[in-house]
N, C-alpha and C positions, 0 to 999 in steps of 0.2 A: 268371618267365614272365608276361608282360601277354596277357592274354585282348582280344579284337578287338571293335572296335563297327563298324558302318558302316549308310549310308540305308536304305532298302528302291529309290527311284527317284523320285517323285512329290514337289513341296515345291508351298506356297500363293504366288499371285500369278501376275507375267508377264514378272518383270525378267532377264532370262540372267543379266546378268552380279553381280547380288543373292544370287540362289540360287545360284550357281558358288562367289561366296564363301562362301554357309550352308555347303553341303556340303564345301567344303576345309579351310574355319577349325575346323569342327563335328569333324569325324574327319582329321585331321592324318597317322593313319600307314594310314588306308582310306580315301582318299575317292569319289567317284561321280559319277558325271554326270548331274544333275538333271534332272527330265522338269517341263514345266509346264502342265498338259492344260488350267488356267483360261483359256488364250489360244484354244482355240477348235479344229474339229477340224482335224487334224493336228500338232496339237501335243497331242494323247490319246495313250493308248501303241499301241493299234491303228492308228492313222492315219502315229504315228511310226513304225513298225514297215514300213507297208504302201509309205513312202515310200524305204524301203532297198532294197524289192523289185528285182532287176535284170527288165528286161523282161515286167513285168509291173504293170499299174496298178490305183490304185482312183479311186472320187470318191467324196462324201456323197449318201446318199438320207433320206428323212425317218424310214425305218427302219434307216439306218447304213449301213458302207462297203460298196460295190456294187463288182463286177472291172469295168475301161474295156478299150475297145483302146486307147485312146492315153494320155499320162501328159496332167492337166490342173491346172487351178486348183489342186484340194484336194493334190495332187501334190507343185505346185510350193512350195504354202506350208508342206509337212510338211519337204521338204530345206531350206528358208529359216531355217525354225528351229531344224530341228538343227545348222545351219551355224553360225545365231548361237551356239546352246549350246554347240558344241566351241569356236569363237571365246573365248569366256568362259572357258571353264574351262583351255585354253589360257593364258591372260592368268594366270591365279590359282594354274597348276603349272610355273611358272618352276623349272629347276630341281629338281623334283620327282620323287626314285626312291623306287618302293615300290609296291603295290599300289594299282591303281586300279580300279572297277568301272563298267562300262556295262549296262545294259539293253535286251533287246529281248526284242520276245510270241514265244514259241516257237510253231511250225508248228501243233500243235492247237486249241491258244487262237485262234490265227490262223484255221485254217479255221474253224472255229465262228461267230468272228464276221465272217468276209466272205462276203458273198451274192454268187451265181452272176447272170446276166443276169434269172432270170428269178424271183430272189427269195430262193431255197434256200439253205440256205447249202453253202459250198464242201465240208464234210463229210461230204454225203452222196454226194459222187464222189469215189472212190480215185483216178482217175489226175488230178485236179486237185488232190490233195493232196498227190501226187505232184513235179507242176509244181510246186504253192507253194512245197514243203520246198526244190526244186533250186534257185529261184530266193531265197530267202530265204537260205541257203550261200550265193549265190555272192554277194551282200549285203552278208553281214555279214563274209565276207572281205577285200571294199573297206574297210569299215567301220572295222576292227581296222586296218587296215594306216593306214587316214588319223588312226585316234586314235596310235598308233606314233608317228607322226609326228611331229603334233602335242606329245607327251610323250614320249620318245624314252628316259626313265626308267621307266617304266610295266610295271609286271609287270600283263598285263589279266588280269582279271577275267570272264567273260561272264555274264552272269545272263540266263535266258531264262522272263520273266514267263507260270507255263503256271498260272493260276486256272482254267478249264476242263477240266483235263485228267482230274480224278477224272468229273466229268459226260462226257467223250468214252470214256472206259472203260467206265463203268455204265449207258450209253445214255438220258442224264439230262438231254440237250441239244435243247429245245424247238422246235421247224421257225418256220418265217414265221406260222403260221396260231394256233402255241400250242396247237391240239388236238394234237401228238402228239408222239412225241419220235424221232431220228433214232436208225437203230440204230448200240448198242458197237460200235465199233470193235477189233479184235482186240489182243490185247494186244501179242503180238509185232509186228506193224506196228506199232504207235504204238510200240514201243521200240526195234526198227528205227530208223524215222525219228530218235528224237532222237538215236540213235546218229550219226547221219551228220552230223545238225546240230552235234553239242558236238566233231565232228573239224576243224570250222571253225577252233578256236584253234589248232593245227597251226602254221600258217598266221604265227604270231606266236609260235611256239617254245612251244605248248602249254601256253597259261594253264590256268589253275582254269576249270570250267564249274560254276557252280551253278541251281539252278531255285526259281523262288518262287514259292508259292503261299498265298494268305490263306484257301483254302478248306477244310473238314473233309476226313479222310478222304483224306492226300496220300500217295502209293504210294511209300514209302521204299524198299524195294525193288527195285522196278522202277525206279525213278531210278538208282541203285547201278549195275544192270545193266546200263543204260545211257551208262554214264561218267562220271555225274554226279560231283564232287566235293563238294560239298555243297547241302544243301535248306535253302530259305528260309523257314519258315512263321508264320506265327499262332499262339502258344507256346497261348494259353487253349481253343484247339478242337481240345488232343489230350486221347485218352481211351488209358487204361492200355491198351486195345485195340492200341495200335501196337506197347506197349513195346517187343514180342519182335523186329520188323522194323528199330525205332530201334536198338534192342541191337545186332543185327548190323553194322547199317550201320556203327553208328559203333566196332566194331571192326574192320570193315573198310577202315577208313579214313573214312569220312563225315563231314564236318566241318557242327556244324548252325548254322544263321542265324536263331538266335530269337527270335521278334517278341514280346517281351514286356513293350514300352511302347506303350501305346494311343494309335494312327496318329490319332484323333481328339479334342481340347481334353477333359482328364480331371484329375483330382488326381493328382499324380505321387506315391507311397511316398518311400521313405525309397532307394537304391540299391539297399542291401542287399536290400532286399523284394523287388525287381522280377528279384531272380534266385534269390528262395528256392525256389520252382518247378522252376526249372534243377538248386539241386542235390538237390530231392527226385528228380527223375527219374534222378541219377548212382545215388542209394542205394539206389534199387527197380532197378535195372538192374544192380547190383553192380558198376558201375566204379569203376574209381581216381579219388577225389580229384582227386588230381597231374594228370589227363588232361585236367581238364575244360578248363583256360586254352586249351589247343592246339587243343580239339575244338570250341568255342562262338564263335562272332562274335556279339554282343549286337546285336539292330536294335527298330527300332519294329516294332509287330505287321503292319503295312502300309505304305501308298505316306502320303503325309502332306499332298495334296493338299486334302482334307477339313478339315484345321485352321488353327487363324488362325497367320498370322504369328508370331507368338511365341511360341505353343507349339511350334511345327515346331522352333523354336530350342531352345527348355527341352527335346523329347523327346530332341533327336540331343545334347543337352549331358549327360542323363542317360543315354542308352545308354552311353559312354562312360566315367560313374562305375560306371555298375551292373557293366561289363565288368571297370572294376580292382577292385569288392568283389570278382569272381567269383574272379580271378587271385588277389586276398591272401586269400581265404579261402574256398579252396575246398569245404571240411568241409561 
């Protein structure tokens, strides 16, 4: 049984079709579609994200994306990019059946960080969160059908980047002004919503939905309940706190995405190390061994925009060792 490696989203520089190769050469049997946010905004994952929008727009303000009526500049250059990027990565999956992953901000992350006309940001109105979720579906249904396409081997993937989403629960998301914070959001809505969002893959004979998030304190269970098929996170900011939610989840299927190569230039361990962690947590959980290869996809701990060039290349060459220690030896 080979245990899975693949990106998190984010690689260093501005080259499409450079980074198309990192990510395909790098994870051969998962690869992904590279985000490159050093090119400038709309090529950020919010700007990518906001430029999928169906009939609804953003632009840049000097305090981030702001909603337009009309689609403009920062608009046009977020679909330019991503054009170039599926172009790219196109070119480099010739041919190519098996799993593929793409990225996009899912709805909460998304409202958080898009301000309304008048500065607020879009979370503290239900019914524009409302609009963003409907228009975001109908989006990333275009979306999935053009990557299809494009790769026509492709068992997709979605992964929908929600860092915000514990702060939109815990009412921990700070307004324009920073004196105050917008209030939690109900749970059931926010599980609602991404319920509707992860039925998007439908659409493409009902890929994997996963969710990533690099932040503490990620709601394993309310992802679950939400359709989630696996969570993306930052392996070093869990605390035995979770075990009992991780436990469930991942008998109940949950496949995890553990970031436990440091998204930032670090001395890389030895493979082995870098998933001794992983299988401490199977033996305080009291799972089978045997399971973990099926249940584990190896990643960096985050997006890998922060690191030079060549380690981007050494982390995803090590996820990929660390994922076959994990499979040959599970114990």
């Amino acid at each position: 049984m080979t245990a899975n490696a693949t990106g998190v989203g984010s690689l260093p520089g501005g080259d499409a079709r450079e980074a198309a190769k990192t990510a395909t050469g790098s994870f051969e049997e998962f690869p992904y579609l590279p985000e490159l946010p050093a090119r400038g905004p709309g090529a950020d994952m919010i700007g990518r994200t906001l430029g999928l929008l169906v009939e609804m727009y953003a632009h840049v303000e000097p305090s981030g994306w702001r909603i337009s009526d009309r689609p403009g500049r920062d608009t046009r250059r977020s679909r330019s990019w991503l054009g170039e990027d599926l172009d790219a990565l196109e070119e480099f999956t010739q041919g190519y059946r098996g799993k593929l992953k793409i990225q996009a901000v899912g709805p909460w992350t998304l409202a958080a960080a898009l301000e309304l006309h008048g500065g607020e940001a879009m979370l503290q109105d239900a019914g524009a969160c409302r609009d963003l979720a409907g228009s975001l579906a109908e989006g990333l249904r275009e979306h999935l059908a053009d990557v299809q396409r494009r790769v026509p081997g492709a068992e997709i993937v979605l992964q929908f980047d929600e860092p915000s989403l514990t702060a939109v629960l815990l009412g921990r998301v700070r307004s324009a002004s920073g004196y105050r914070t917008y209030r939690a959001v109900d749970r059931q809505v926010v599980e609602g919503t991404l319920r509707e969002l992860f039925a998007v893959t439908d659409s493409v004979g009902g890929g994997e939905v996963i969710v990533h998030s690099c932040a503490p304190e990620v709601p394993f269970g309310l992802l679950r309940r939400a359709g989630a098929t696996g969570v993306s996170f930052d392996f070093s900011l869990l605390t035995e706190r979770e075990d009992d939610a991780i436990g469930e989840a991942v008998e109940d299927g949950l496949k995890l995405f553990a970031g436990v190569v440091p998204g930032t230039d670090a001395p890389l361990s030895d493979p082995g190390g870098s998933v001794m962690g992983v299988r401490k947590l199977w033996r305080r959980l009291g799972l089978a061994p045997g399971t973990l290869a099926e249940s584990v996809v190896v990643t960096p701990s985050c997006g890998l925009a922060g690191a030079s060039p060549a380690y981007a290349r050494a982390a995803q060459a090590h996820c990929v060792r660390a994922a076959r220690s994990l499979a040959d030896n599970p114990e």
